[in-house]
FILOGU-287975 format. One line per 2 residues: their letters; for each residue x, y negated, z of N, C-alpha, C. Coordinates in Angstrom, 2 decimals. Atoms other than C-alpha are relative to their C-alpha. Last residue first. Example, Ala and Ser with C-alpha at 12.3 -4.5 7.8 and 13.67 -1.06 7.14 Angstrom:
<atoms>
SA	-0.82/1.19/-0.06/13.67/1.06/7.14/-0.77/-1.09/0.73  0.89/1.19/0.00/12.30/4.50/7.80/0.90/-1.20/0.00 .
</atoms>
This chain:
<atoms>
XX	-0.72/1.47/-0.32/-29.35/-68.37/55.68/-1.45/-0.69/0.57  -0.95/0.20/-0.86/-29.86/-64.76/56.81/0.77/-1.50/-0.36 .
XX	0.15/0.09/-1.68/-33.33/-64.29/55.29/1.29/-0.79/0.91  1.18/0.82/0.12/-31.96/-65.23/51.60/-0.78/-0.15/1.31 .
XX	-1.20/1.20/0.48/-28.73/-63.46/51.50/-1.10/-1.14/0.42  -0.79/-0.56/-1.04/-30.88/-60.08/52.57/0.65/-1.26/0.04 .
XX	1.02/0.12/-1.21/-33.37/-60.86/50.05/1.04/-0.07/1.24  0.88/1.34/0.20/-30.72/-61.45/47.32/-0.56/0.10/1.19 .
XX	-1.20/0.38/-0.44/-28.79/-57.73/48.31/-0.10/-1.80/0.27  -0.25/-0.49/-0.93/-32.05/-56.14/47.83/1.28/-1.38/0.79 .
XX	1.47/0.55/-0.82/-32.98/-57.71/44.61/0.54/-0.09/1.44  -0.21/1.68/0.19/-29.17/-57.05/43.62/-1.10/-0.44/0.77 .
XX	-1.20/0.58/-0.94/-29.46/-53.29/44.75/0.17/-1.63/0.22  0.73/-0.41/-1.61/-32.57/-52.83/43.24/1.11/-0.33/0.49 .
XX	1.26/1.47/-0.64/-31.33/-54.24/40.14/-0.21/0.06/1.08  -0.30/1.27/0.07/-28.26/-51.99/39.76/-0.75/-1.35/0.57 .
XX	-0.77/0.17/-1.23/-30.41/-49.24/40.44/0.88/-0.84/0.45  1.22/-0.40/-0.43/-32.49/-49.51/37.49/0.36/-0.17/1.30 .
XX	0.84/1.36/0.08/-29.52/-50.33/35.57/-1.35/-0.40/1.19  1.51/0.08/1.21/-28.01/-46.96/36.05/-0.62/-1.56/0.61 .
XX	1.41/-0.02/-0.63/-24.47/-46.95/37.88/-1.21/-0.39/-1.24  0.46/-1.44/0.72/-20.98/-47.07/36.05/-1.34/0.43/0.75 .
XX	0.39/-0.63/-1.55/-19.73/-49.82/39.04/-0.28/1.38/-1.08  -0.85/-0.60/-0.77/-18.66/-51.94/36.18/0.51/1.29/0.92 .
XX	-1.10/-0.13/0.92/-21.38/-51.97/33.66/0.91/0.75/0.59  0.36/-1.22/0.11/-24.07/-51.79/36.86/0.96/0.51/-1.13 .
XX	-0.20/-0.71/-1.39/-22.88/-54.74/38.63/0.41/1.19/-0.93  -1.34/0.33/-0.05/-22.79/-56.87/35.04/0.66/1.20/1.21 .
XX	-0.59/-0.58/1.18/-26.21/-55.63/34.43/1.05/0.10/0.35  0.08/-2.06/-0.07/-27.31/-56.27/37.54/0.33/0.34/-1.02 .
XX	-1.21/-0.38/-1.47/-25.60/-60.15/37.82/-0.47/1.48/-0.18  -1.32/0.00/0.52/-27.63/-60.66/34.05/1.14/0.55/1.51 .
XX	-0.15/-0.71/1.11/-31.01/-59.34/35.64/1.47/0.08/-0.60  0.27/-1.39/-0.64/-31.10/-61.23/38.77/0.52/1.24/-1.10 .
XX	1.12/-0.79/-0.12/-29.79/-64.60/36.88/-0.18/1.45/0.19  -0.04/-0.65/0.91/-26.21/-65.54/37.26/-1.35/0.12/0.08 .
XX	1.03/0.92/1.28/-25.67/-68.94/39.32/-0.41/1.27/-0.84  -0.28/1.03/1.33/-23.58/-66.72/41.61/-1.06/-0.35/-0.32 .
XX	-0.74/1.60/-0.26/-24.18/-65.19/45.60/-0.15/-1.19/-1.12  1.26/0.64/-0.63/-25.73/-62.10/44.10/0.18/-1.36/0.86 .
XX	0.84/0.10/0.76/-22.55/-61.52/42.05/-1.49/-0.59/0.22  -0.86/1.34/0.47/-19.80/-62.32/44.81/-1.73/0.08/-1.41 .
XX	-0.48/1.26/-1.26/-21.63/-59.89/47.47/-0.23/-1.35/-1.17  1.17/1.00/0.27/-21.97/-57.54/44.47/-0.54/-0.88/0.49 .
XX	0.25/-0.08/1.50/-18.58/-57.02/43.70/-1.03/-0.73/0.11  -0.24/1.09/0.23/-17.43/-57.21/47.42/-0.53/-0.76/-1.43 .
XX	0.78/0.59/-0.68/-19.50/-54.14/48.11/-0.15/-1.35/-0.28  1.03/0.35/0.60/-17.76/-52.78/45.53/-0.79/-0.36/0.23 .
XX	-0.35/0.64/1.70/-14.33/-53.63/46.33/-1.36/0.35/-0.69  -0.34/1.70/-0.74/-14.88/-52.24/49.91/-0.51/-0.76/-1.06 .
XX	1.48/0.45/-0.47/-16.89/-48.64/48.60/0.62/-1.70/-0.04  0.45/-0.35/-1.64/-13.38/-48.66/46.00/-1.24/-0.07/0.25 .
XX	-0.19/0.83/-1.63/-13.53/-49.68/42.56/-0.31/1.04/1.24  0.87/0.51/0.14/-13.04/-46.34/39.66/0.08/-1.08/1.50 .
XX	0.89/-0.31/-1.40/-9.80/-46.60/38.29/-1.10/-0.81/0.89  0.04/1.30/-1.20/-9.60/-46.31/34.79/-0.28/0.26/1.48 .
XX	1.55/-0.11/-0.92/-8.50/-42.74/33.21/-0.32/-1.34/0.81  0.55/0.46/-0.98/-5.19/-42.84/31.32/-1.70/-0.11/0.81 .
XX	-0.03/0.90/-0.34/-5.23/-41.12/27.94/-0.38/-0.40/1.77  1.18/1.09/-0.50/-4.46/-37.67/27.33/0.04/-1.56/0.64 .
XX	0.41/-0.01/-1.33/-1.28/-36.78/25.76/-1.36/-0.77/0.11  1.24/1.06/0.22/-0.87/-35.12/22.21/-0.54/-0.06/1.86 .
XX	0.51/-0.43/-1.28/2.91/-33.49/22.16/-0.96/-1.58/-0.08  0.66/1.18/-0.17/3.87/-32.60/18.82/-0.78/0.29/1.00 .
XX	1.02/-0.09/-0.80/6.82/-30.05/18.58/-1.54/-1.35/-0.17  0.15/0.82/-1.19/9.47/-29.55/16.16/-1.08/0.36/-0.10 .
XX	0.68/0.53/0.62/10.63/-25.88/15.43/-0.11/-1.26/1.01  -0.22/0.51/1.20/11.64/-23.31/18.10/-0.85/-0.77/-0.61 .
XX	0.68/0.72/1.01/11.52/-22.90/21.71/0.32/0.01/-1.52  -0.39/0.46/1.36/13.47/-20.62/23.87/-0.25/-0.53/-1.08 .
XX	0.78/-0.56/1.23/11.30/-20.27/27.12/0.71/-1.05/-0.98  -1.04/-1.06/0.04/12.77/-20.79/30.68/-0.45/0.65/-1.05 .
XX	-1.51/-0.45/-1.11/10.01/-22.84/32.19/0.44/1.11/-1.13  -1.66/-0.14/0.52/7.57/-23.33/29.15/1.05/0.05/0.59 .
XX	0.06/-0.88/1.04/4.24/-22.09/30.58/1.62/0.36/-1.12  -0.47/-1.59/-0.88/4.98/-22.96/34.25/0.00/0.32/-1.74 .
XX	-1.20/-0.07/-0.47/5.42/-26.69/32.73/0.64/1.65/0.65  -0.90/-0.21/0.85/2.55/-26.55/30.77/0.96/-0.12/0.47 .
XX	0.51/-1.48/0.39/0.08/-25.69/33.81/0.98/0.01/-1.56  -0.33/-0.79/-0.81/1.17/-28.94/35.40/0.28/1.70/-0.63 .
XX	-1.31/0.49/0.18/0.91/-31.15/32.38/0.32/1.13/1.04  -0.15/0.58/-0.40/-2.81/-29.46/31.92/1.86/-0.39/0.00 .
XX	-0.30/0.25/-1.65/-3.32/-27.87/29.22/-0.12/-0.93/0.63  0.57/0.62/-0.37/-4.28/-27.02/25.21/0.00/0.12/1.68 .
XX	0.21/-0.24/-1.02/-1.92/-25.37/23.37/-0.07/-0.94/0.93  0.76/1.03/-0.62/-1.32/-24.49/19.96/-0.74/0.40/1.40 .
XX	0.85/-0.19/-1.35/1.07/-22.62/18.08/-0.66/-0.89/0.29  0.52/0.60/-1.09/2.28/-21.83/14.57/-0.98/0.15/1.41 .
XX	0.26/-0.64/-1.15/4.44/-18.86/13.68/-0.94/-1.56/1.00  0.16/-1.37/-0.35/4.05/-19.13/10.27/-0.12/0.06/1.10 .
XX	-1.06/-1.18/-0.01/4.34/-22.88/9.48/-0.30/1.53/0.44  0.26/-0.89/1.60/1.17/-25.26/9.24/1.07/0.88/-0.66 .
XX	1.29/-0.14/0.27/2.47/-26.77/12.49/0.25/0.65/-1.33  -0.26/-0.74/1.71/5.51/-25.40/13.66/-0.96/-0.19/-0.77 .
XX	-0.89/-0.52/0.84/4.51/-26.29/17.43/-0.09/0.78/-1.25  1.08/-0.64/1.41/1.13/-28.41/19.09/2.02/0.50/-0.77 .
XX	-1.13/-0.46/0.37/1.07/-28.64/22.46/0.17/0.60/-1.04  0.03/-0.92/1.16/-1.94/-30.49/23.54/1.26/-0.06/-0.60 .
XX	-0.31/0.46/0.80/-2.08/-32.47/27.12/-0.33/1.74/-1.11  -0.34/-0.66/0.86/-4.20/-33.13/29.92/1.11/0.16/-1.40 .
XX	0.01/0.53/0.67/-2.91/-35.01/33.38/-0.29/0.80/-1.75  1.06/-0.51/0.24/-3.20/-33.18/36.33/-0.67/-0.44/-1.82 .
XX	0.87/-1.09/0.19/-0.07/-33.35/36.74/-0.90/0.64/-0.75  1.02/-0.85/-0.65/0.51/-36.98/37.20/-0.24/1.15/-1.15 .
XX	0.65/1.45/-0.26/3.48/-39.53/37.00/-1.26/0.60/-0.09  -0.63/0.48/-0.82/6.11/-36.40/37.16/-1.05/-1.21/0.69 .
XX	0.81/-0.48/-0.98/3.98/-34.59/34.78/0.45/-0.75/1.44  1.04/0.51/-0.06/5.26/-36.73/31.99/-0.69/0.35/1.19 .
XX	-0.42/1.52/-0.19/9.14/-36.47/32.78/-1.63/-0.65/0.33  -0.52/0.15/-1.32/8.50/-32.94/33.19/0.09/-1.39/0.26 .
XX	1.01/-0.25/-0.35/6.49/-32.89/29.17/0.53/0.20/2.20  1.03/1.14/0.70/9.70/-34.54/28.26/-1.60/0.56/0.66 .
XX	-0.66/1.03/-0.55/12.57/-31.97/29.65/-1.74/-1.07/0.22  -0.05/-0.01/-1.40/10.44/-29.16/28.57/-0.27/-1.42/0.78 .
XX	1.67/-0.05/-0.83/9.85/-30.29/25.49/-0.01/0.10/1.23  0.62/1.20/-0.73/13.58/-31.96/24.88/-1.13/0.80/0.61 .
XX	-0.79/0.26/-0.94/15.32/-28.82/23.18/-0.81/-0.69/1.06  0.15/-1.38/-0.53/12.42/-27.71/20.79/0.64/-0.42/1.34 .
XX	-0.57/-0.60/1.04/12.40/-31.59/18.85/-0.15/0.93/1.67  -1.53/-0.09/-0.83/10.07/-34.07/20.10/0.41/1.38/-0.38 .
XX	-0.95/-0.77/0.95/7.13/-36.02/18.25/1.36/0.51/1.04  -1.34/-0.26/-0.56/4.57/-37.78/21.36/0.76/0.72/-1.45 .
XX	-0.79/-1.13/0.40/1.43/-38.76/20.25/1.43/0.06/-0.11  -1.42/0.41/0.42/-0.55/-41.04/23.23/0.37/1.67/-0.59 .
XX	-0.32/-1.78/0.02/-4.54/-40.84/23.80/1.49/-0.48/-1.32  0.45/-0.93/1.10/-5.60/-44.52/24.38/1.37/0.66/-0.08 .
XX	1.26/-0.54/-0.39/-5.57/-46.29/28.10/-0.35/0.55/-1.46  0.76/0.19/1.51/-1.91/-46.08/27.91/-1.60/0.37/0.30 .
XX	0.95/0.82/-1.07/-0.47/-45.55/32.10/-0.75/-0.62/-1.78  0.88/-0.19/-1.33/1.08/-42.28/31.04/-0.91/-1.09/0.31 .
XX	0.99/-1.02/0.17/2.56/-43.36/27.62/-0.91/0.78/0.61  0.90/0.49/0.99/3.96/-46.39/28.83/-1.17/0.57/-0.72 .
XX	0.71/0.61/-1.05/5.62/-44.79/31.93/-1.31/-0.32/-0.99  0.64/-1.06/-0.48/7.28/-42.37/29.34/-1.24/-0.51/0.98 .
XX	0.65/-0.77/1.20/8.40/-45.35/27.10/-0.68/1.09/1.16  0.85/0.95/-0.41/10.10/-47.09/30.51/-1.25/0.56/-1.00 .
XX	0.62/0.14/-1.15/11.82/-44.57/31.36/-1.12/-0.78/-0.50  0.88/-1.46/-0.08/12.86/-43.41/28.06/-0.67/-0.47/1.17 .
XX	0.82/0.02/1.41/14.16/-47.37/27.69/-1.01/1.27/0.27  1.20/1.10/0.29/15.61/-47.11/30.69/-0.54/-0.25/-0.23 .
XX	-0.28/1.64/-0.45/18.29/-44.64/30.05/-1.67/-0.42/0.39  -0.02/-0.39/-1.31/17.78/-40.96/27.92/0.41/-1.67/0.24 .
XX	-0.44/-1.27/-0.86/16.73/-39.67/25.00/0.70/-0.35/0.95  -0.93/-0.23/0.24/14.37/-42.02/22.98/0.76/0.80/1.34 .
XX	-0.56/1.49/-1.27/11.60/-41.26/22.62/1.31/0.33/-0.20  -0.58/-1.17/-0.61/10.32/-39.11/18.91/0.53/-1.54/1.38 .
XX	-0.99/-0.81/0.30/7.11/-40.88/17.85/1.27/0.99/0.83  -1.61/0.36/-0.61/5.48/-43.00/20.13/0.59/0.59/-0.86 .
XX	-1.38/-0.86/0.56/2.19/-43.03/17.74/0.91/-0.59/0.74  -1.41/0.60/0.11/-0.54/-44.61/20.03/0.85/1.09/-0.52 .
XX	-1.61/-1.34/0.00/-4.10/-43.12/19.58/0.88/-1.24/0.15  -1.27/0.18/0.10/-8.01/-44.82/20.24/1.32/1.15/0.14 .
XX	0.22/1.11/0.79/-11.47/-43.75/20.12/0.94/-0.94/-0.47  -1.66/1.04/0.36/-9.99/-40.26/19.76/-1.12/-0.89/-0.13 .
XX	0.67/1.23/1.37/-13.43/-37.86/20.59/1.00/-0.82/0.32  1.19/0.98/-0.19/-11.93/-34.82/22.54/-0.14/-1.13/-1.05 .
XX	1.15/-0.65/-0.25/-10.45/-31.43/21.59/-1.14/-1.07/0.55  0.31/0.80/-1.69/-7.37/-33.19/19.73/-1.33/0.41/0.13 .
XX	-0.02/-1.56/-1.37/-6.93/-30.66/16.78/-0.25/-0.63/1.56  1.17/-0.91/0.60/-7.73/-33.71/14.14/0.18/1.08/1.04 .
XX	1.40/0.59/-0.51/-5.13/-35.79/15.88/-1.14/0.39/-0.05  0.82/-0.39/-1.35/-2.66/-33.45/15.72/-0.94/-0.90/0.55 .
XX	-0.11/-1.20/-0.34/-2.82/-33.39/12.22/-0.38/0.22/0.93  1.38/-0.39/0.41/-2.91/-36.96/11.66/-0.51/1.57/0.10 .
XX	0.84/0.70/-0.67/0.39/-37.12/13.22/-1.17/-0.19/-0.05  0.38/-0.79/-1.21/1.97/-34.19/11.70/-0.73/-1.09/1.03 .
XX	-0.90/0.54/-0.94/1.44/-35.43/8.41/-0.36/0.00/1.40  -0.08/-0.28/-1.50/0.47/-34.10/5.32/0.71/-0.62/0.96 .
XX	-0.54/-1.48/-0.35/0.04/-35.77/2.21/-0.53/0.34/1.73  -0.34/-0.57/-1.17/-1.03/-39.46/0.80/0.43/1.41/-0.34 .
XX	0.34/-1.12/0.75/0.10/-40.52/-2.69/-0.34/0.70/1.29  -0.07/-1.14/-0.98/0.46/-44.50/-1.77/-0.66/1.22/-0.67 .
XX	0.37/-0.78/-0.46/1.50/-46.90/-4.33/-0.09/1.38/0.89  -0.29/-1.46/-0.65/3.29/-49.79/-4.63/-1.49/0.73/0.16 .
XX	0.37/-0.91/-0.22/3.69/-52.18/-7.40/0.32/1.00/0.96  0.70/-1.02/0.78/6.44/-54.54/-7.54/-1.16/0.90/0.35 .
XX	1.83/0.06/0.93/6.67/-57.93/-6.77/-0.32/1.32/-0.36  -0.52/0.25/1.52/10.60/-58.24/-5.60/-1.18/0.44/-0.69 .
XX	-0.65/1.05/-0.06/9.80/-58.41/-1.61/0.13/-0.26/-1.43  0.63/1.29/-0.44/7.30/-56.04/-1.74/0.37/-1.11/0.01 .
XX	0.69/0.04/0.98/9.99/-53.35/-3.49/-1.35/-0.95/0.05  -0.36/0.45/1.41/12.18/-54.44/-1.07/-0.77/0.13/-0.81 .
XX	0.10/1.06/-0.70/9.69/-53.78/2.11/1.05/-0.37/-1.17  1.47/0.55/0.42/8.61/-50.22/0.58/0.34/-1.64/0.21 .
XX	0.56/0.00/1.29/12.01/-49.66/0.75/-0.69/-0.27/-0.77  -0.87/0.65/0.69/12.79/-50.44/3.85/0.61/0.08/-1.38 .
XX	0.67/0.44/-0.19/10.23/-48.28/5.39/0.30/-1.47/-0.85  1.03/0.44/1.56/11.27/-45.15/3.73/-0.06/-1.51/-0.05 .
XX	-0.19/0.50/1.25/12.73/-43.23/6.66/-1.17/-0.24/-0.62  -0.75/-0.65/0.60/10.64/-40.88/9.42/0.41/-1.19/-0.76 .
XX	-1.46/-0.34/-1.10/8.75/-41.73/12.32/1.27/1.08/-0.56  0.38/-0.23/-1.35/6.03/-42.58/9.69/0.81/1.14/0.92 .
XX	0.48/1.24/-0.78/7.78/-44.32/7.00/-0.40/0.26/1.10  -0.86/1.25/-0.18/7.56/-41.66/4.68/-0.25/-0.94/0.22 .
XX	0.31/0.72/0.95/4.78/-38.87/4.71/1.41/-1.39/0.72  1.00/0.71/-0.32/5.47/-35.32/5.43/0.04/-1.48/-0.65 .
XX	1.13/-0.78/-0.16/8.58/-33.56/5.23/-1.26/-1.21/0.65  0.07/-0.99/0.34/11.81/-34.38/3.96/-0.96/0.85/0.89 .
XX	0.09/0.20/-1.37/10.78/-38.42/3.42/0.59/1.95/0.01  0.77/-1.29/-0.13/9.85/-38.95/-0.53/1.03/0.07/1.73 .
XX	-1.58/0.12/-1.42/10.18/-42.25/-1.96/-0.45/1.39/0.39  0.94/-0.39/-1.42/8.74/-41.94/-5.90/1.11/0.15/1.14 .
XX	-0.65/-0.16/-1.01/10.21/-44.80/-8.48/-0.73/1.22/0.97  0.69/-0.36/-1.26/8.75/-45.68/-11.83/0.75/1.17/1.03 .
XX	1.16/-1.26/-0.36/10.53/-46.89/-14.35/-0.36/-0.42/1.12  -0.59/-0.16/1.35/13.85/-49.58/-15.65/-1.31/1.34/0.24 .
XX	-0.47/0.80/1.35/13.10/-52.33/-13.60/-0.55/0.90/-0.87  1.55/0.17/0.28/12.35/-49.94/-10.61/-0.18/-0.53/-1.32 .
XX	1.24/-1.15/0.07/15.13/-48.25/-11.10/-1.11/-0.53/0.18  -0.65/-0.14/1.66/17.35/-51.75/-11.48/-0.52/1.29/-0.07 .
XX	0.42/1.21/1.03/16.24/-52.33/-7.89/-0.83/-0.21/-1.44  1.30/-0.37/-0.43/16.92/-49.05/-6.37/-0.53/-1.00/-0.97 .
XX	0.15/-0.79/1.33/20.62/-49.80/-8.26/-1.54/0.57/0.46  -0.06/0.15/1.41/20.84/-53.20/-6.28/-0.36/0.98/-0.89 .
XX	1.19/0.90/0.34/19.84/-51.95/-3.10/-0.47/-0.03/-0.91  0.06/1.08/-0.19/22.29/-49.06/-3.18/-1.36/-0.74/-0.15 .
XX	0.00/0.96/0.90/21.56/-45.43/-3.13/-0.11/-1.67/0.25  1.32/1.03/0.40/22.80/-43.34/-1.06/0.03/-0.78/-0.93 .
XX	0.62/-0.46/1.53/26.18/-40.86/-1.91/-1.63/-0.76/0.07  -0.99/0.70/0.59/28.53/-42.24/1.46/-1.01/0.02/-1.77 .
XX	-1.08/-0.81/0.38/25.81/-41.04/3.65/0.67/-0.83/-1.52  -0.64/0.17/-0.75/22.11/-42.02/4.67/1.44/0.80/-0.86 .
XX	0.44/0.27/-1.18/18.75/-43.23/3.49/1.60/0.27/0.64  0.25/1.78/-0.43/18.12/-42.95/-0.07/0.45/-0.27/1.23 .
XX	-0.43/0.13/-1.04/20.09/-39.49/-1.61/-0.70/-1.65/0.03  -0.82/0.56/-0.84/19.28/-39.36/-5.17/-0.57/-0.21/1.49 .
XX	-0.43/0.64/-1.76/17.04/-37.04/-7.22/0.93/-0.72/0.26  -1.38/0.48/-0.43/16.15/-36.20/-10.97/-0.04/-1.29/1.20 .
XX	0.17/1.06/-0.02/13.15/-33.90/-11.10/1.51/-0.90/0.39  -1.41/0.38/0.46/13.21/-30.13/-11.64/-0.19/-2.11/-0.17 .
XX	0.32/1.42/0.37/9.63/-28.89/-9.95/1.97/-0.63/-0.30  -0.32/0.20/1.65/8.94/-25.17/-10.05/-0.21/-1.59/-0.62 .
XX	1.37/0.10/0.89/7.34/-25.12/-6.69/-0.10/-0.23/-1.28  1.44/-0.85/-0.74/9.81/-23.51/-4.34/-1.31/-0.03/-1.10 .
XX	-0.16/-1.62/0.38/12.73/-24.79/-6.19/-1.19/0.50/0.22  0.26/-0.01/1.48/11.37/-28.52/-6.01/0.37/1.43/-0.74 .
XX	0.79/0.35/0.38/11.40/-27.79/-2.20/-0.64/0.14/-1.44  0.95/-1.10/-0.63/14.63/-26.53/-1.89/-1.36/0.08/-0.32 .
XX	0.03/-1.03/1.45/15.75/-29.26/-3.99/-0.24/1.24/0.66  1.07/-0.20/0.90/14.01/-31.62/-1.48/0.03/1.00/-1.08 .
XX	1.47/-0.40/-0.83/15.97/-30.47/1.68/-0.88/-0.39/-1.47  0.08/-1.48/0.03/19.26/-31.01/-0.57/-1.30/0.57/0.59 .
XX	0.03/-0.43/1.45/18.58/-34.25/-1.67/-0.23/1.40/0.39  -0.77/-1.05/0.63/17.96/-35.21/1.78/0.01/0.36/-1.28 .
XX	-0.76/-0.25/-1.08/15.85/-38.27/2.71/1.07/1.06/-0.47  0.38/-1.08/-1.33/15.00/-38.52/-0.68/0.73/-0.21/0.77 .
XX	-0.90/0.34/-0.97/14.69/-41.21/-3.82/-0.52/0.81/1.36  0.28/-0.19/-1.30/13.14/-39.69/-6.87/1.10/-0.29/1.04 .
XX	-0.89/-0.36/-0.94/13.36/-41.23/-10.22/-0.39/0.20/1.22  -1.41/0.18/0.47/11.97/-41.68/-13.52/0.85/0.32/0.96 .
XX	-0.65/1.08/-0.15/8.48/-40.57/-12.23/1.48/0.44/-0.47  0.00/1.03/1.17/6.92/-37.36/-14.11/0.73/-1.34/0.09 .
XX	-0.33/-1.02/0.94/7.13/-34.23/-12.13/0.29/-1.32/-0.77  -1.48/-0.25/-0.33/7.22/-36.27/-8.87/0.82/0.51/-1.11 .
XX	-0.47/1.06/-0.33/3.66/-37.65/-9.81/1.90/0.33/0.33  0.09/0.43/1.27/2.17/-34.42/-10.95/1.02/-1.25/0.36 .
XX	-0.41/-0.78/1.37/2.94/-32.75/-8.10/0.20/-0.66/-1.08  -1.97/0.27/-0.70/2.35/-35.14/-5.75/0.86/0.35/-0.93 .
XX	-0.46/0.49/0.21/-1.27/-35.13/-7.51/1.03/-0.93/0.68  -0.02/0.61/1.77/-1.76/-31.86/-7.35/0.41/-1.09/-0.60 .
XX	1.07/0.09/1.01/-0.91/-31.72/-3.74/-0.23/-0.44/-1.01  -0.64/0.97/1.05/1.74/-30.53/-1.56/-1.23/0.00/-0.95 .
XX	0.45/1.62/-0.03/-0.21/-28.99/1.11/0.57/-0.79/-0.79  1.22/-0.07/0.45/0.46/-25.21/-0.20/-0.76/-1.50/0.08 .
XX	-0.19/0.65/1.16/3.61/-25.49/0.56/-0.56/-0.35/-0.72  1.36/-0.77/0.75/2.59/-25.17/4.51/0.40/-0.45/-1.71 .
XX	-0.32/-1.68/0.37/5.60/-26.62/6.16/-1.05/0.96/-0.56  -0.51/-0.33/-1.31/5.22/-30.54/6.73/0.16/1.27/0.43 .
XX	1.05/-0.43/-1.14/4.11/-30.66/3.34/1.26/0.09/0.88  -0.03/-1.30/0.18/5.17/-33.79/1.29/-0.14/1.14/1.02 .
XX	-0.39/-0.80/-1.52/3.56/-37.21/1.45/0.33/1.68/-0.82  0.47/-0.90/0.26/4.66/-39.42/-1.60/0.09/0.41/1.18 .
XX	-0.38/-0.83/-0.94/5.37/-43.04/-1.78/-0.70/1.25/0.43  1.06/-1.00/-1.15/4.98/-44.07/-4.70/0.65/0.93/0.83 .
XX	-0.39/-0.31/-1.34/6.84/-47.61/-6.27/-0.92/1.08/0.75  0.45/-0.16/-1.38/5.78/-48.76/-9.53/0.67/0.84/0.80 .
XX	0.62/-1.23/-0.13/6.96/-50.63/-12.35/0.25/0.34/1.61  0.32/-0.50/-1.10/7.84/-54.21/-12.85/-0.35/0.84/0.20 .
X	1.31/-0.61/-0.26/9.25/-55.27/-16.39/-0.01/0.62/1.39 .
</atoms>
């Protein structure tokens, strides 16, 4: 028999975000598989929850394939991550991807999670995000990840542990300054913070400041750049020149260029007559 697979979000430090039905669901599956045993029986202390745990993810006491398996077989399974929701820049993922592979049931129990989090505190309209999660810490690779997240034309979330911020928000200002970001520590913990800058203006803030807790760092997206006078002269040169009709070449001008339609045309008309005397 095939039983199910839920993956549970738990709170990212507020205990209060564990929700009714996490609760219920952890209280009752046959077995819980955790990043830490010990980080969840903290947890299951906290909220008067006695559930029988194993270790999934790392150390001589995980659980095998085979006996994940033969738990599903034999019940229902919850994955649990030690804070927030599993899979996202945390364990799990390869779990969910056996239990897909061997037909079973999965369900999701969302929760908290610091990526949706700081997306909701982002002070402008997200039409796009990139989760980088945590980078990696040093070579090439970071190079090339930091570049990636600067020249991203949607709003990049960074994860990085107390040590790094500095380091990491220097790496970012390096490729511009002026660049905004949101500094988001301990969320839904006691001493959370938040803090809305420039890259410049967070670098005087955390010079030589003992951090705690992780961090989530929400960068603004790239900015296109707008054409040159040359490059826009050339724009409409090449447009009033084409097969396009008056109307479709001013639209097209006026898209680009970020100009009002109205003015677009006039320019084209203009730019026509002018093309039109001089041959």
């Amino acid at each position: 028999m095939s039983h199910t697979l839920f993956v549970v979000g738990t709170p990212i430090g507020n205990l209060g975000d564990l929700s009714p039905r996490a609760r219920e669901c952890l209280s009752t599956v046959d077995l819980v598989i955790a990043e830490d045993t010990r980080v969840f029986a903290r947890l299951c202390h906290l909220v008067g929850l006695v559930p029988r745990a194993v270790r999934g993810y790392q150390g001589r006491q995980r659980i095998a394939e085979v006996e994940f398996l033969s738990a599903l077989e034999g019940g229902d399974v919850a994955l649990v991550s030690d804070a927030g929701m599993p899979g996202v820049s945390d364990p799990g993922s390869e779990f969910v991807a056996l239990a897909l592979a061997h037909g079973n049931t999965i369900r999701a129990i969302p929760g908290a999670s610091a990526l949706t989090t700081a997306l909701a505190l982002w002070p402008m309209a997200v039409d796009a995000a990139c989760f980088y999660g945590f980078l990696p810490r040093r070579g090439s690779e970071r190079a090339r990840m930091v570049t990636n997240v600067m020249s991203a034309s949607s709003v990049g979330v960074i994860l990085e542990s107390p040590r790094r911020l500095y380091e990491t928000c220097a790496e970012l200002a390096a490729l511009d300054p002026s660049r905004h970001v949101l500094l988001l520590g301990e969320l839904t913990k006691l001493h959370e913070s938040m803090r809305w800058m420039t890259l410049a203006e967070a670098l005087e803030v955390l010079r030589g400041v003992d951090h705690k807790g992780e961090w989530v760092i929400v960068v603004e997206q790239a900015q296109e750049a707008r054409p040159s006078g040359a490059e826009s002269d050339r724009l409409l040169r090449a447009l009033a020149t084409s097969s396009l009709g008056t109307k479709e070449a001013a639209a097209i001008y006026a898209q680009v260029q970020e100009v009002a339609h109205r003015d677009a045309y006039q320019l084209m008309l203009s730019s026509r007559s002018e093309g039109t005397l001089s041959s």
